[in-house]
C-alpha positions as CSV (number, residue, x, y, z in Angstrom):
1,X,96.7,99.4,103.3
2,X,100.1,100.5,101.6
3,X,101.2,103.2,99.5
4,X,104.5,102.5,97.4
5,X,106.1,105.6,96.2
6,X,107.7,105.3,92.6
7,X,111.3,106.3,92.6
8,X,110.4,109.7,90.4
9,X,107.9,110.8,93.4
10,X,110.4,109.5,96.2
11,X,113.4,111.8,94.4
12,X,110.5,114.9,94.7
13,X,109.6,114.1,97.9
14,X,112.6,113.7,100.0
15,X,114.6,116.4,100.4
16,X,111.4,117.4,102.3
17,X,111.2,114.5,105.1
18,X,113.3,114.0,107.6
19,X,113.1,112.2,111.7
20,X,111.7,115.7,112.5
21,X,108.8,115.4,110.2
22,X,106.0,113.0,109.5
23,X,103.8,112.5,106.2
24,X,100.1,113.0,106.1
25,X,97.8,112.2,103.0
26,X,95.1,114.7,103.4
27,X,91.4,113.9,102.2
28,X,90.4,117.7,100.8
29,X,87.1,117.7,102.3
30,X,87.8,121.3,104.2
31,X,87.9,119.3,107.6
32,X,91.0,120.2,109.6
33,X,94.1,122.5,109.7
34,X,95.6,121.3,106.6
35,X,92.9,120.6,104.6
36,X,93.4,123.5,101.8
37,X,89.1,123.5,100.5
38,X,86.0,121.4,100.7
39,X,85.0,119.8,97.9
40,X,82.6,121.6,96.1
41,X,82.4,119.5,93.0
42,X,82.1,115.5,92.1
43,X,85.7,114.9,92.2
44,X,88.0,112.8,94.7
45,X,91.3,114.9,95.6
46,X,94.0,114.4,97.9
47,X,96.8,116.1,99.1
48,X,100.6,114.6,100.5
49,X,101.5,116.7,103.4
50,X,104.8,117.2,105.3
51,X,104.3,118.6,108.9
52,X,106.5,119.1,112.2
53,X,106.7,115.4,114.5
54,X,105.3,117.6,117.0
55,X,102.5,119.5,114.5
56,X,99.1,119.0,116.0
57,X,97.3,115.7,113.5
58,X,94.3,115.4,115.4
59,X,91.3,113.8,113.1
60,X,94.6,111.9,111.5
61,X,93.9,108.7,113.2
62,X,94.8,105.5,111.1
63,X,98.2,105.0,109.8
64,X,99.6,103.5,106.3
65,X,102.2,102.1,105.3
66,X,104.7,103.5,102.4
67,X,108.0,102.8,101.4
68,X,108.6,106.6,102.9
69,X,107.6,105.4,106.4
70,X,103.8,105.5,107.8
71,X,101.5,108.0,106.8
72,X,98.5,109.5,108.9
73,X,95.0,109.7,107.2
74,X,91.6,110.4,108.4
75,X,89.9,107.4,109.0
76,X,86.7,108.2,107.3
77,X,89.1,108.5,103.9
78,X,90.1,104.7,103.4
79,X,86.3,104.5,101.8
80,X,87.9,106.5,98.5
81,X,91.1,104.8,98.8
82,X,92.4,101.2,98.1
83,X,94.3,98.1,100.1
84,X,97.1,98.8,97.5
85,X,98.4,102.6,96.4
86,X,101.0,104.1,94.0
87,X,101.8,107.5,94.0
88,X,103.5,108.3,90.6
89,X,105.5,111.1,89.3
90,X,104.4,112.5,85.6
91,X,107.4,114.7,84.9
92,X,106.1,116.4,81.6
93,X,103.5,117.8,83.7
94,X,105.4,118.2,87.1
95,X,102.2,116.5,88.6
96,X,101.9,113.4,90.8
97,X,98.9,110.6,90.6
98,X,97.3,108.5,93.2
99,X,96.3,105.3,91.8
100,X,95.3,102.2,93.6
101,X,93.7,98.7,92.9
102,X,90.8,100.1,90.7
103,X,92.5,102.7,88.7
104,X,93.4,106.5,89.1
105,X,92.2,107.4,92.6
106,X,93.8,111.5,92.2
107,X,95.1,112.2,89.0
108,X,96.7,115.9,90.2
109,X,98.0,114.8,93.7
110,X,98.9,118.2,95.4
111,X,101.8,118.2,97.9
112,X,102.6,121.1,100.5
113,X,105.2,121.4,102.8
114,X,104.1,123.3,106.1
115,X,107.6,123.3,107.5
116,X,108.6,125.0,104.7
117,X,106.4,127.7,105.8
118,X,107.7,128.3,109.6
């Protein structure tokens, strides 16, 4: 399982990583710290996260690969996601998409920084 970053998303994304950081791709399903809601509603949504190296990630316990470095996701999430990923940067809407293999996986991929936060 891989996740390519286009260059549009990499140039939004890095100013925030960093060898003290790592990169989580959250599954919203309200399970865990930094998952923002559960879902309450039929859609599939996903959220990039930056935490601390040394942030707690337990439930985060399968890596994937990006062209970012790895990224932890809970396990139980690879059954909405797909072998091959792209994580694209619409700038008329300031949004990113998730799309994989089959199509659009997350068409309003949120991102939060919790170092930004400390």
């Amino acid at each position: 399982m891989e996740i390519q970053f286009d260059e549009a998303s990499q140039a939004k994304l890095k100013g925030h990583l960093g060898p003290d950081k790592k990169l989580l791709l959250t599954f919203e399903d309200g399970v865990g710290q930094y998952s923002q809601h559960a879902m309450i509603h039929m859609m599939v949504q996903f959220t990039i996260n930056v935490v601390a190296k040394a942030a707690p990630t337990e439930g985060y316990n399968t890596t994937i690969e990006s062209n970012l470095g790895p990224i932890l996701i809970k396990d139980y999430s690879t059954e909405d996601l797909d072998p091959h990923m792209t994580v694209r940067f619409n700038p008329t809407l300031n949004t990113m998409s998730l799309n994989g293999d089959g199509g659009v996986i997350d068409s309003a991929l949120g991102f939060i920084d919790f170092t930004a936060r400390a």
